[in-house]
Structure formats: structure tokens, C-alpha cells
N, C-alpha and C positions, 0 to 999 in steps of 0.2 A: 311812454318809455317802458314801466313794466311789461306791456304787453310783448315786446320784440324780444324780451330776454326769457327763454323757456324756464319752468320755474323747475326746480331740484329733483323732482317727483319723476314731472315730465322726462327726463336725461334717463332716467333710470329706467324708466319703461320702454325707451326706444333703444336705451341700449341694448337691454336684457330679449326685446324681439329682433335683435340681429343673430342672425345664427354662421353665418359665414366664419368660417374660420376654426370656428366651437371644435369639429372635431381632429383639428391639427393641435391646439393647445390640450386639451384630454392626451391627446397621444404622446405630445410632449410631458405630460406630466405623469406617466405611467410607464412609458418605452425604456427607461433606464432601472428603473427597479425590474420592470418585468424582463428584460436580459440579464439582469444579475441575478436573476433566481433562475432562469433559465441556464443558462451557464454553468451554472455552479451545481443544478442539479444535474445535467447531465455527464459533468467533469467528476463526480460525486458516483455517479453509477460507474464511469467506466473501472475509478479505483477499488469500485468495491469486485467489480468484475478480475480484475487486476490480481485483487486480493484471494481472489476463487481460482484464477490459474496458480499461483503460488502453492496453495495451498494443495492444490491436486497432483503438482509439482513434487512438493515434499512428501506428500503419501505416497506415494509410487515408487521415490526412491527408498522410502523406507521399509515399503516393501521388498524391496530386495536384499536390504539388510537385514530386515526381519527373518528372511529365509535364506541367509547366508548365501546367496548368489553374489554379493560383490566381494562379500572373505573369499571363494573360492574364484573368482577370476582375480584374485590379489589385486584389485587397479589403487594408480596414486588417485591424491588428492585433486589433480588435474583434470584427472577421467572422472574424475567426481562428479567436477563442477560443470564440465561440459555437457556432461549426459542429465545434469541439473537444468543448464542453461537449455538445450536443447528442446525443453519441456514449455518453457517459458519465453524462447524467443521471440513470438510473433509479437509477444505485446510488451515484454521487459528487457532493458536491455540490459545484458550480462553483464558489462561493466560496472554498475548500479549493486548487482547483489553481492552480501555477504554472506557466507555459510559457516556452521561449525555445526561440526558431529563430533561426541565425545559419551562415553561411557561413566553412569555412574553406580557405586555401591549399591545404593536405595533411592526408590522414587522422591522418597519428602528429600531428599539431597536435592532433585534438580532445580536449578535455578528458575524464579516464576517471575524474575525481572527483564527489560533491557539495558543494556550494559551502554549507557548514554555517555559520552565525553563533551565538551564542548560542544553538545545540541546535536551529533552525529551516534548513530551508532557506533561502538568502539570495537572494533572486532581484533586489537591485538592479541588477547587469550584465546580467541577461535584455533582450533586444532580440528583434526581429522584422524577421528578412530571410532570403526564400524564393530569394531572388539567381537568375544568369541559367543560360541553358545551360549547362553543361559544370563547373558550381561544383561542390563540395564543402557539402552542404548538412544541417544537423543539427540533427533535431527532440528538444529533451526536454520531457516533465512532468513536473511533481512535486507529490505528494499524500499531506496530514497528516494519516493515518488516523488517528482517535481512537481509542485500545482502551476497552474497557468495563472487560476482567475486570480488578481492582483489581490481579494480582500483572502479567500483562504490561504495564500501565501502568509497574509500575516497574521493566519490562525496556525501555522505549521506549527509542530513539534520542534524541529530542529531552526538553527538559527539561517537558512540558506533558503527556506522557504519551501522545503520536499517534509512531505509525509511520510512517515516509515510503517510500512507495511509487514509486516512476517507471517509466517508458518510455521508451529512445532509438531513434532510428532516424537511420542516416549512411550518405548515400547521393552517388551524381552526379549532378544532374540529369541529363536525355537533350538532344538534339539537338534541343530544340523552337521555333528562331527567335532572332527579337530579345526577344520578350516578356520585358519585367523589371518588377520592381513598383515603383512610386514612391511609395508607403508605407512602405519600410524605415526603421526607427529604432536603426538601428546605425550 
């Protein structure tokens, strides 16, 4: 009767030389971490990408505030935003950003926070003024990436599950005349 019943040893060696299957359960046990890193990295580049048009975004308009090109075409805050938007369309979408350009006295004056409410950016103080020669003048954006992958969702910032993104640029204006905008709503 011992002999019919394979002894503990034996189970274990004939199981360990089956190999059928072996690299479905590997793959089962590596396929779900190995897309959640996968995902997440490249959901991860596209925001940093994201974060690169914004920012090239903001310097170019400030460029032209720099050199008083936008005091002298007087534009509202609208044309602002559009010729903002327009920068960043392909990948951001407009409705998502907030902007504020406002002038200050002194650099250690500008503000080195963001201005959070209830986990969102709070952009009710945001105003628009590209102000005169020789000002102290400070462009930001701010943009509420949505993440996809379901864990950095619940690493966001804000309580909605979007990472906030921005661009500043503080600068002098140059020496470009009298030209000042009479659209500012600051």
C-alpha cells in the first residue's frame, strides 16, 4: 500500500519538472505592475512635455511685453489670452488655463506661491496689466492637468484629481516710450 501512494518528495519533483504554463503565470505576475509603470511613465513625460509648451508659451508672451509690443497694440485681456491660447492649443486646452499679469514695485514683492483654494487654483485676484516702461512686470499660467492613471490621480495636488502645472516669467519692462495699456483691470 505504501508503494501506490507517491511519497511528498516525489509530488515535488514532478511538479517542479512541468513547465507548461510557467510562463503564463510569470506574465501574470509581472503584466500589472509592469503597465502601471509603463503608463505612468509615459503619462509622466507627456505632462512634463506639456509643462515645456507652457512655458515657452509664457516666455514669448512676455516677450512682447518686455518690448512693449502689446502696450502699443493696446489689446484687452481677451487678446491676451487668446494669442496665449493659441501657443498652446495643440496640447492644452484653453479652457483649463488661468492667467494673471500684474505689475509689481520690487522683485522680492512677487509672490513665490500658488494661490490654492479648496485644492484648485484660485485665480479670483488674477488681473491683467502689461504696465509701462521701466515696471516690474509678472506673467503666470496655471494649468489643471487631468491625470488618467487612476493611482497618480490620487497623488494630485488638487482634490479633482488634475496636476497643476504653471509658467512665470518677471521681468523689467525696457525703455520703450510712453505706450501703456488702457485695458488694465488691476
Amino acid at each position: 500500500m505504501t508503494a501506490s501512494i507517491p511519497r511528498r518528495e516525489g509530488l515535488l519533483r514532478t511538479f517542479a519538472r512541468h513547465r507548461s504554463g510557467a510562463a503564463a503565470i510569470e506574465f501574470a505576475l509581472i503584466a500589472l505592475p509592469f503597465f502601471f509603470v509603463l503608463f505612468a511613465s509615459i503619462e509622466t513625460a507627456i505632462v512634463s512635455g506639456a509643462n515645456v509648451v507652457l512655458r515657452n508659451a509664457v516666455d514669448h508672451a512676455a516677450r512682447e511685453v518686455l518690448t512693449g509690443q502689446m502696450q502699443t497694440r493696446d489689446i484687452t485681456p481677451a487678446t491676451f489670452r487668446s494669442e496665449l491660447c493659441a501657443d498652446v492649443s495643440f496640447l492644452l486646452s484653453c479652457d483649463r488655463l488661468k492667467i494673471d499679469m500684474r505689475t509689481y514695485p520690487t522683485f522680492g514683492a512677487i509672490p513665490t506661491d500658488v494661490p490654492f483654494k479648496l485644492g484648485d487654483v484660485d485665480d479670483t485676484g488674477f488681473c491683467f496689466d502689461p504696465g509701462a516702461q521701466d515696471n516690474i512686470t509678472v506673467v503666470r499660467a496655471f494649468y489643471a492637468w487631468p491625470w488618467v492613471t487612476g493611482f497618480l490621480q490620487k497623488l494630485a495636488e488638487d482634490t479633482n484629481g488634475n496636476a497643476t502645472i504653471f509658467a512665470m516669467a518677471a521681468f523689467m519692462n525696457e525703455p520703450f516710450g510712453t505706450a501703456a495699456s488702457t485695458r488694465s483691470t488691476c
